[in-house]
C-alpha positions as CSV (number, residue, x, y, z in Angstrom):
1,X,-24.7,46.4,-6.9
2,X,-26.6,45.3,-10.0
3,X,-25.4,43.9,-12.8
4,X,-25.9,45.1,-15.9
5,X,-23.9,44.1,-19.1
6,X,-21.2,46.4,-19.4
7,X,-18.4,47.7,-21.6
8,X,-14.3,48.4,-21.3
9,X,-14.3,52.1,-21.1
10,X,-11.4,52.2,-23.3
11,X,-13.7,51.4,-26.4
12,X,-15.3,55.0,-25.2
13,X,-12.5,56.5,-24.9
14,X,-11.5,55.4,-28.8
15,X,-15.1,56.7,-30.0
16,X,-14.3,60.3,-28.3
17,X,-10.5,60.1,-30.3
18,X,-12.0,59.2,-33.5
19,X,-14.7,61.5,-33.3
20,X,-11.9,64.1,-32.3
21,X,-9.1,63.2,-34.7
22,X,-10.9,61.8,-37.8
23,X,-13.6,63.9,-37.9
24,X,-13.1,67.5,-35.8
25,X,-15.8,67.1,-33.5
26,X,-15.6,68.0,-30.1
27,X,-16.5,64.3,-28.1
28,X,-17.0,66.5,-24.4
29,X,-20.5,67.1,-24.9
30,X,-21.3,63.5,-26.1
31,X,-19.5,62.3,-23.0
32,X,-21.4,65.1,-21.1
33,X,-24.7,63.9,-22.4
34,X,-24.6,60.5,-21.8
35,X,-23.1,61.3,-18.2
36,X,-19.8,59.2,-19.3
37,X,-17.0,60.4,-16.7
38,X,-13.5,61.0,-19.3
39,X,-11.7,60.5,-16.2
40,X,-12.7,56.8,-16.5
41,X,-10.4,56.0,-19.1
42,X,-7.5,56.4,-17.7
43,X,-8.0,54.2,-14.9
44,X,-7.7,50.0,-16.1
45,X,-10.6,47.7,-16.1
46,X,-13.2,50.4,-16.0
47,X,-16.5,50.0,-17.7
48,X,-19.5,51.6,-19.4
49,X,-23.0,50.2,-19.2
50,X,-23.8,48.3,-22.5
51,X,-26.8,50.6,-22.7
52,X,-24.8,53.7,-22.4
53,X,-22.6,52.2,-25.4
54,X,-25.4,51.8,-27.8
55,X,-26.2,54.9,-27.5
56,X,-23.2,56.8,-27.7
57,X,-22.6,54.3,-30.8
58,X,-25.9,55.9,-32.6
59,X,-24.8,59.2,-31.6
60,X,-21.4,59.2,-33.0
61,X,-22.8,58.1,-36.1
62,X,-25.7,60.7,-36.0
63,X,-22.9,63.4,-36.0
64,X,-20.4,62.3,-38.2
65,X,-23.0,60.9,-41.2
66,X,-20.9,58.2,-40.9
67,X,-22.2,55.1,-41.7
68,X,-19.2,53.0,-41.9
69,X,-17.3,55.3,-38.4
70,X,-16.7,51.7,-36.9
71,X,-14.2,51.4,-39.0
72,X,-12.4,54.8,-38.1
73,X,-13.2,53.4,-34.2
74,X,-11.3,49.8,-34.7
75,X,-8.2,51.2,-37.0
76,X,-7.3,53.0,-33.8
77,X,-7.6,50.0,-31.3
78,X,-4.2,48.6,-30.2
79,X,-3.4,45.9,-27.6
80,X,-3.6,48.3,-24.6
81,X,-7.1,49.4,-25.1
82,X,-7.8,45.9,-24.4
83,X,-6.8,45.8,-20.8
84,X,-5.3,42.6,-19.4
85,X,-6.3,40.6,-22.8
86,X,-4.5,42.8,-25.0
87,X,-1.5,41.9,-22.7
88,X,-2.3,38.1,-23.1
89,X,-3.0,38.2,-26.7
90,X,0.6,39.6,-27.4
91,X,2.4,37.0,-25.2
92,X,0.6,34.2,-26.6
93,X,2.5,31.4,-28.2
94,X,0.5,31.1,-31.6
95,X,-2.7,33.3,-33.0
96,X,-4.5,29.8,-32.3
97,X,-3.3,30.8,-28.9
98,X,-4.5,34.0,-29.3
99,X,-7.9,34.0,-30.5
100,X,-8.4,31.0,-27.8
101,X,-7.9,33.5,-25.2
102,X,-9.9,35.9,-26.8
103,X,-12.6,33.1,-26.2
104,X,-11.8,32.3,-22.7
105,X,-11.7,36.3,-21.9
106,X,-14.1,37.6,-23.7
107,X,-15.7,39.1,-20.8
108,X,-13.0,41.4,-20.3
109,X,-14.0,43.4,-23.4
110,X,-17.8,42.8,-23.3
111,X,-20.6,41.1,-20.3
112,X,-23.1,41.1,-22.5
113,X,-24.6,37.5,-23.0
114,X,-22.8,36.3,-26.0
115,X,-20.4,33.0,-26.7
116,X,-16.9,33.0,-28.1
117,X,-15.6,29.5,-29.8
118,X,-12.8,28.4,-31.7
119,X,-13.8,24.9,-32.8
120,X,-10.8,22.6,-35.1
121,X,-12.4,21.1,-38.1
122,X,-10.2,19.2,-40.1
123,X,-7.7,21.6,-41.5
124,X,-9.1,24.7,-41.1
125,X,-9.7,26.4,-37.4
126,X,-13.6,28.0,-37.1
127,X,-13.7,31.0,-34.3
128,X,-17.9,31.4,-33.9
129,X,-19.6,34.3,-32.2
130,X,-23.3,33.7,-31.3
131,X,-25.3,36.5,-29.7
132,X,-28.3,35.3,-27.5
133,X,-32.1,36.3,-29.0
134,X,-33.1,37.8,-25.6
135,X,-30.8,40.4,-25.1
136,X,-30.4,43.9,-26.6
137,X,-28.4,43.7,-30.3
138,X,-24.9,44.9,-30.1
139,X,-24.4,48.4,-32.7
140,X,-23.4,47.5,-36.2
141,X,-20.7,50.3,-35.9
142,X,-19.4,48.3,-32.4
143,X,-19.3,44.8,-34.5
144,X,-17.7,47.3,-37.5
145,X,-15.0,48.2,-35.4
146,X,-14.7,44.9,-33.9
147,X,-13.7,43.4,-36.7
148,X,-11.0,45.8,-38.1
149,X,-9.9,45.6,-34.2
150,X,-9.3,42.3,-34.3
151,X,-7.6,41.9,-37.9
152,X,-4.8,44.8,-36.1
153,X,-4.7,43.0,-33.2
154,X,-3.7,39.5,-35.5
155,X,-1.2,42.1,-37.6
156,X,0.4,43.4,-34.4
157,X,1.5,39.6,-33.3
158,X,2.3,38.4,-37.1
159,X,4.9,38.6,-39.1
160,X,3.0,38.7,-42.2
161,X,-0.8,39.7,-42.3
162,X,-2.7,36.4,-41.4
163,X,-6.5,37.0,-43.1
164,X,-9.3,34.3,-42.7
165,X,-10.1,32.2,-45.4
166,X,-14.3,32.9,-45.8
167,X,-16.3,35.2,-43.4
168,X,-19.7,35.1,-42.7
169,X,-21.6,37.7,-41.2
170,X,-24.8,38.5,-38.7
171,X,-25.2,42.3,-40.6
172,X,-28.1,42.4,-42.8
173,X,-27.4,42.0,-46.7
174,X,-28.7,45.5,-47.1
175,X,-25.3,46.4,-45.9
176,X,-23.3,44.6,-48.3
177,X,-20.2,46.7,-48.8
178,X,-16.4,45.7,-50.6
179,X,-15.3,47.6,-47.2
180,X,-15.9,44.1,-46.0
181,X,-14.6,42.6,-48.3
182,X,-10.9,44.4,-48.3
183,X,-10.8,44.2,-45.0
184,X,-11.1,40.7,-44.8
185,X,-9.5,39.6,-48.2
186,X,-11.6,36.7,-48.8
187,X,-15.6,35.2,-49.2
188,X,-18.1,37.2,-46.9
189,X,-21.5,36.1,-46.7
190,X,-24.2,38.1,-45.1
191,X,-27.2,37.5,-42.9
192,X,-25.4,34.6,-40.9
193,X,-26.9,33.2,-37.9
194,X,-23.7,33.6,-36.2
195,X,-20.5,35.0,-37.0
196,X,-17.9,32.8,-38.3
197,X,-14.4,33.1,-39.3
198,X,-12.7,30.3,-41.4
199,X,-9.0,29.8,-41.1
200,X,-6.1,27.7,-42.0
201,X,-5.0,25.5,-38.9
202,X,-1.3,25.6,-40.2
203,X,-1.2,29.2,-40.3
204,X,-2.6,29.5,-37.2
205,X,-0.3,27.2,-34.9
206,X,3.1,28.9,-36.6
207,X,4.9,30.3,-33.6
208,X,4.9,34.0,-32.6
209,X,7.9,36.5,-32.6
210,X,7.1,38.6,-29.2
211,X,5.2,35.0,-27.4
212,X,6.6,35.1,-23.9
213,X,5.1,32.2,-21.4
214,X,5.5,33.3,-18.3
215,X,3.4,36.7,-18.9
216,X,1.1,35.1,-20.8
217,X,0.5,32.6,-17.9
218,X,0.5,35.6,-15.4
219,X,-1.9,37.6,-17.9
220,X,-4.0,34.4,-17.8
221,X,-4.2,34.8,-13.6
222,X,-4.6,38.4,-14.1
223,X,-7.5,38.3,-16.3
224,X,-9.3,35.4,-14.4
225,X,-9.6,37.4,-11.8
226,X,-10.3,40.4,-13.2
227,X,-13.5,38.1,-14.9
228,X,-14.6,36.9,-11.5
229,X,-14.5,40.5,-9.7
230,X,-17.1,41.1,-12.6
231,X,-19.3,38.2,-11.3
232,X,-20.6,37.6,-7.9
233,X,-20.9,33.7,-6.7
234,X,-24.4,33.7,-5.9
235,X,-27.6,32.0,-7.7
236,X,-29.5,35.0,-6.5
237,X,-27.4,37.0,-8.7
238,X,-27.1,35.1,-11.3
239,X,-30.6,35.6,-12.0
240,X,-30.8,38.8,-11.5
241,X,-27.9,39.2,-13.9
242,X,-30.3,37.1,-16.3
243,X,-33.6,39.3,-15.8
244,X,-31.3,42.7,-16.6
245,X,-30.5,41.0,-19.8
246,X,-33.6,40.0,-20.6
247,X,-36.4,42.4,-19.2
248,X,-36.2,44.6,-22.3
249,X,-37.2,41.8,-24.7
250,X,-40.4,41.4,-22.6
251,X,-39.9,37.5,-22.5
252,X,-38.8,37.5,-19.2
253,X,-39.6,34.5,-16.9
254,X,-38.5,31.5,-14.7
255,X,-38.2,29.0,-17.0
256,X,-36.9,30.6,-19.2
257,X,-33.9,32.2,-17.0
258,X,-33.5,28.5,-15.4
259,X,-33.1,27.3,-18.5
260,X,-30.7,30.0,-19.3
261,X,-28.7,28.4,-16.2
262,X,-28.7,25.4,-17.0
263,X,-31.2,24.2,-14.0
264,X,-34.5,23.2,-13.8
265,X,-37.1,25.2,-12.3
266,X,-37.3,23.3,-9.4
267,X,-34.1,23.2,-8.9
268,X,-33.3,27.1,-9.5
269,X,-36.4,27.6,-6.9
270,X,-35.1,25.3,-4.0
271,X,-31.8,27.1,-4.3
272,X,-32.7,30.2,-4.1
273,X,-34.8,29.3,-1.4
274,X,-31.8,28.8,0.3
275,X,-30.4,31.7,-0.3
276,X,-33.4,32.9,1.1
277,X,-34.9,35.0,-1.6
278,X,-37.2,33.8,-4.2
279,X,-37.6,34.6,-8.4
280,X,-40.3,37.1,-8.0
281,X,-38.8,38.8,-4.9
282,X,-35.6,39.1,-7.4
283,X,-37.5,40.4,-10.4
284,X,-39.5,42.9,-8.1
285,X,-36.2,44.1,-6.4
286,X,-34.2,44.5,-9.9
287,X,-37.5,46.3,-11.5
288,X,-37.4,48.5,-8.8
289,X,-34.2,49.6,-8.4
290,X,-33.6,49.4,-12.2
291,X,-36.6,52.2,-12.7
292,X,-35.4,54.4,-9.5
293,X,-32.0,54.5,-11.0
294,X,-33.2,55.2,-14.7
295,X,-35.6,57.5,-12.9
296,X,-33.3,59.4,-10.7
297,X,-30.3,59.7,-13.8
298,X,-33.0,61.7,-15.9
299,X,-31.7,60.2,-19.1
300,X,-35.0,58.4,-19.7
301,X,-38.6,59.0,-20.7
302,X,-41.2,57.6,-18.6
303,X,-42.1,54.8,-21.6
304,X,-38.7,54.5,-22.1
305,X,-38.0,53.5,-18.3
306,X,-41.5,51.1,-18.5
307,X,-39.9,49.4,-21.5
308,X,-36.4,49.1,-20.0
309,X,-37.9,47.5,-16.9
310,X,-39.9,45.1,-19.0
311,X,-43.4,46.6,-18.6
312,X,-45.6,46.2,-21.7
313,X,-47.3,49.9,-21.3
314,X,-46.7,52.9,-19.1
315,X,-49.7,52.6,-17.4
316,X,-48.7,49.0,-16.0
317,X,-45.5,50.9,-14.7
318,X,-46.8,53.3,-13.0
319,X,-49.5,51.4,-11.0
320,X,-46.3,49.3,-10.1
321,X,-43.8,52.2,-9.4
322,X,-46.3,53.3,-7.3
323,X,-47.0,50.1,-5.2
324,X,-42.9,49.5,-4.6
325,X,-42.6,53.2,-3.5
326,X,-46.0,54.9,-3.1
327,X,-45.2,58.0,-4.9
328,X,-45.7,58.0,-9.4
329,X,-43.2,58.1,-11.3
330,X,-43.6,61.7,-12.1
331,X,-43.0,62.8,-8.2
332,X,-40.1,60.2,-7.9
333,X,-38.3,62.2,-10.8
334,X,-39.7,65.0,-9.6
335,X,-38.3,64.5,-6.4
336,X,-35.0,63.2,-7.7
């Protein structure tokens, strides 16, 4: 199968009850729209495409004139709708415990390429989000309700409401708001490179009520695997994993996806070499079956499916649709 950064289903699933609850609106035909199965969210572990996300995110907000719905979305995230980390962060020891899980198992709630660190600096404890320049940009409404989710999950585990002491955020000035800052209780800057929560080490290493070790080592195992059932072992798929990131920015290319892997070109070549496949064999396969699938699903516009694959124009597309499968993109759909 290929990968494609993808999403816990529950965070669906809390869109559709927001939409429902907080604002009367029937979520079915969203769902039915973006050809997101309901059924999905009952079952654990299950995922949404990243793409799919996005879109529903812009949606939701397009029907409720909403602005500011990520913050309905994240005040009705508890620990559950957090699969095996929710389960980990409530038997961990300390919040320092906590958010170093949230670190280590970030991949639980999101694949897409970004990095979760929580970096001691003297007295104070820094946890960092940086989000990579060559994939597509995560919603404002999904980093909205992010946040508040994460201040409930800190509340559920406290005994008294633990708030960083400065913020700073990646959201554009423009979208300066005291929403942010109530939320948080402290400093927020905007326009960050990164974001980056400030907090007191001492407040963070005081011991938790519920902590339980045992389950939170088991919830460790748990979510390990879960994380490498997400992954497969080989290079070849690490790099296609890298090209389905990145083929929307345009800027796709070996170096720049053996640099992402921390190899050298050479080096990435004589491996998968071995695995006997090559880079462009890769990037021709994932084009192809990326553009067949977008095709076939009938979500998708024709430019839409040339920029998604990483083509510059529609015309390049289609002369290459038509070399991998010698029918045009119009008969394949057609067809489909």
């Amino acid at each position: 199968m290929l990968y494609e950064p993808t999403t816990l289903a529950s965070v669906a699933r809390l869109i559709g009850e927001s939409l429902e609850g907080d604002y009367g609106i029937d979520a079915d035909p969203l769902f039915a729209e973006l050809n997101i199965d309901r059924r999905k969210f009952i079952k654990p572990g299950a995922r949404v495409s990243f793409a799919k996300m996005n879109e529903l995110w812009s949606k939701a907000i397009a029907m409720t004139d909403d602005p500011w719905f990520g913050f309905s979305v994240g005040k009705m995230a508890s620990p559950s709708d957090f699969f095996v980390l929710g389960h980990a962060w409530l038997a961990s020891e300390t919040l320092k415990g906590a958010l170093r899980r949230l670190c280590r198992y970030g991949r639980v709630l999101t694949t897409q390429d970004t990095t979760l660190r929580l970096l001691e600096q003297d007295d104070t404890c820094v946890l960092t989000e940086t989000y990579s320049d060559e994939v597509a940009t995560r919603h404002k409404a999904a980093k909205d309700a992010g946040f508040v989710a994460l201040i409930r999950l800190s509340d559920f585990v406290t005994q008294k409401p633990v708030r960083p002491l400065s913020v700073s955020l990646t959201i554009d000035p423009e979208f300066e708001s005291a929403r942010y800052s109530e939320l948080f209780q402290c400093a927020v800057t905007y326009g960050a490179e990164e974001e980056t929560w400030v907090y007191d080490a001492r407040t963070l290493d005081q011991r938790l009520a519920g902590n339980i070790p045992d389950l939170a080592e088991a919830t460790d195992r748990i979510a390990e695997d879960y994380i490498q059932s997400l992954d497969s072992g080989t290079v070849a798929t690490a790099v296609r994993s890298m090209i389905m990131q990145t083929l929307p920015s345009g800027r796709t290319n070996q170096d720049t996806v053996a640099r992402r892997l921390h190899r050298s070109r050479s080096t990435l070549q004589r491996q998968l070499s071995a695995e006997g496949t090559s880079y462009r064999d890769i990037l021709e396969s994932t084009r192809q079956a990326l553009a067949e699938r977008y095709l076939a699903e009938g979500e998708y516009s024709q430019v839409q499916v040339a920029f998604m694959t990483g083509f510059a124009d529609q015309s390049n597309f289609a002369r290459a649709f038509k070399r991998w499968t010698g029918v045009s993109p119009g008969e394949f759909q057609k067809a489909a």
